[in-house]
Each structure stands twice: as structure tokens, then as C-alpha cells.
C-alpha positions as CSV (number, residue, x, y, z in Angstrom):
1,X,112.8,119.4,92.0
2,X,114.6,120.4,95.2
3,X,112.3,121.6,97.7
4,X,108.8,119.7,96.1
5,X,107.6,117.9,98.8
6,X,107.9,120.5,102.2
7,X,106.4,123.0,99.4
8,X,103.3,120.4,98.9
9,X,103.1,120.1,102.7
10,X,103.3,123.9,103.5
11,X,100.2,124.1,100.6
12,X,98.2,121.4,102.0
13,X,98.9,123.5,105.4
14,X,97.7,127.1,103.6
15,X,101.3,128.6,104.0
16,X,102.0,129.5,100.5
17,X,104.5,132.0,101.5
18,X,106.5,129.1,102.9
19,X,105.9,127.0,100.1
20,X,106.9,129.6,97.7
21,X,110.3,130.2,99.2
22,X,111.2,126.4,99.2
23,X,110.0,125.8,95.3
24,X,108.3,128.7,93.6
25,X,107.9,126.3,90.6
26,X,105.6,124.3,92.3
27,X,103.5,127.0,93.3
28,X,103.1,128.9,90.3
29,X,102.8,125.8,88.3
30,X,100.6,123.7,90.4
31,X,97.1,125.3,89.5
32,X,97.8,124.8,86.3
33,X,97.8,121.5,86.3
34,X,95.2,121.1,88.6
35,X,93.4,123.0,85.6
36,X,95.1,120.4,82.8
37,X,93.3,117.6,85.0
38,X,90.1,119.1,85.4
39,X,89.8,119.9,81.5
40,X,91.1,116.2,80.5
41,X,87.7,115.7,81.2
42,X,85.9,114.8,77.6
43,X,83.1,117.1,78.3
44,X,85.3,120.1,79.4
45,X,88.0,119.6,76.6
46,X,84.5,119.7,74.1
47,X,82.9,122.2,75.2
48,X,85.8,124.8,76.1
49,X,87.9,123.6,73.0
50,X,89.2,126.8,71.7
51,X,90.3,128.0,75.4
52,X,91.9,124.5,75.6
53,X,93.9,124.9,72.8
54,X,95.1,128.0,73.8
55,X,96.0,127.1,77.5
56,X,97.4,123.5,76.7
57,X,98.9,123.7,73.1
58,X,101.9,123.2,71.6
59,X,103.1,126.8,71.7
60,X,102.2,127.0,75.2
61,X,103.5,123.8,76.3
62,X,107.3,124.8,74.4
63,X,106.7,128.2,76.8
64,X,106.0,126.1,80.4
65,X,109.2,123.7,79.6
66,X,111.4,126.6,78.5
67,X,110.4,128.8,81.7
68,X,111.3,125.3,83.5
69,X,115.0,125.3,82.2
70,X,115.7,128.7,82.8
71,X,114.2,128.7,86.0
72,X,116.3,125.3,86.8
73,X,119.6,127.2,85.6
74,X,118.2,130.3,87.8
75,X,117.3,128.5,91.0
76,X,120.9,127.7,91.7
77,X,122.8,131.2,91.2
78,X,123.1,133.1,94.0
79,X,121.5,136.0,92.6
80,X,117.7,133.6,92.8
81,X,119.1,133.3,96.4
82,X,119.6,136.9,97.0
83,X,116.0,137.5,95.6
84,X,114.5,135.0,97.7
85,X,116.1,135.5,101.4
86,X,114.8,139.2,100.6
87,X,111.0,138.0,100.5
């Protein structure tokens, strides 16, 4: 959400402390998917099929969009604000 796109420009620029502070979401979330692309691959998804099923599957997936709400209802209390001005 908020935050998205000067976080992607401060990671293409290598100033993930920056990007963190704007949308730590993005950050902590965006190798993963880099991950989920890289193993859409046929050959990948094949050959690495049990570590595929445990990083991508349904169980995990419920986990990522649960950690997304809460961190959406986090993100605007002040106490997530207190937390980041102190990093």
C-alpha cells in the first residue's frame, strides 16, 4: 500500500533501510515473490516440488494474507509509528 513506490525506488537505489521505514511489507515480502516467479518455472516447480509445496501452499499462503491484515490494521496505530521513528 501506502509508501510502495519510494520503497521500490529506495531498493532499486540499495537503501533498504529507507525502503523499510516507508513499507516494511514490501521489503520483507518482495523476495519472496521474486522466489514465487523464479519457481513458476515448470522445471523448478518439478524438480523442487516438495519445497514448493511447502513455501507456496495453501497453509502458507492463509499465513502471508493473514500477516498482511494484521500488519494493515498495525501500520496505522501509533504504536507501529512509535516503533518505526525509533529505527
Amino acid at each position: 500500500g501506502c509508501g510502495s513506490q519510494r520503497a521500490l525506488h529506495y531498493l532499486l537505489h540499495f537503501n533498504i533501510k529507507k525502503a523499510f521505514l516507508l513499507n516494511p511489507l514490501l521489503v520483507v515480502l518482495l523476495p519472496y515473490s521474486i522466489v514465487f516467479l523464479v519457481f513458476r518455472i515448470k522445471c523448478l516447480k518439478q524438480r523442487f516440488n516438495q519445497f514448493y509445496q511447502w513455501f507456496f501452499g495453501f497453509k502458507t499462503i492463509i499465513v502471508i494474507l493473514a500477516f498482511i491484515l494484521i500488519f494493515g490494521l498495525l501500520r496505522n496505530t501509533s504504536y507501529f509509528q512509535t516503533i518505526i521513528s525509533r529505527l
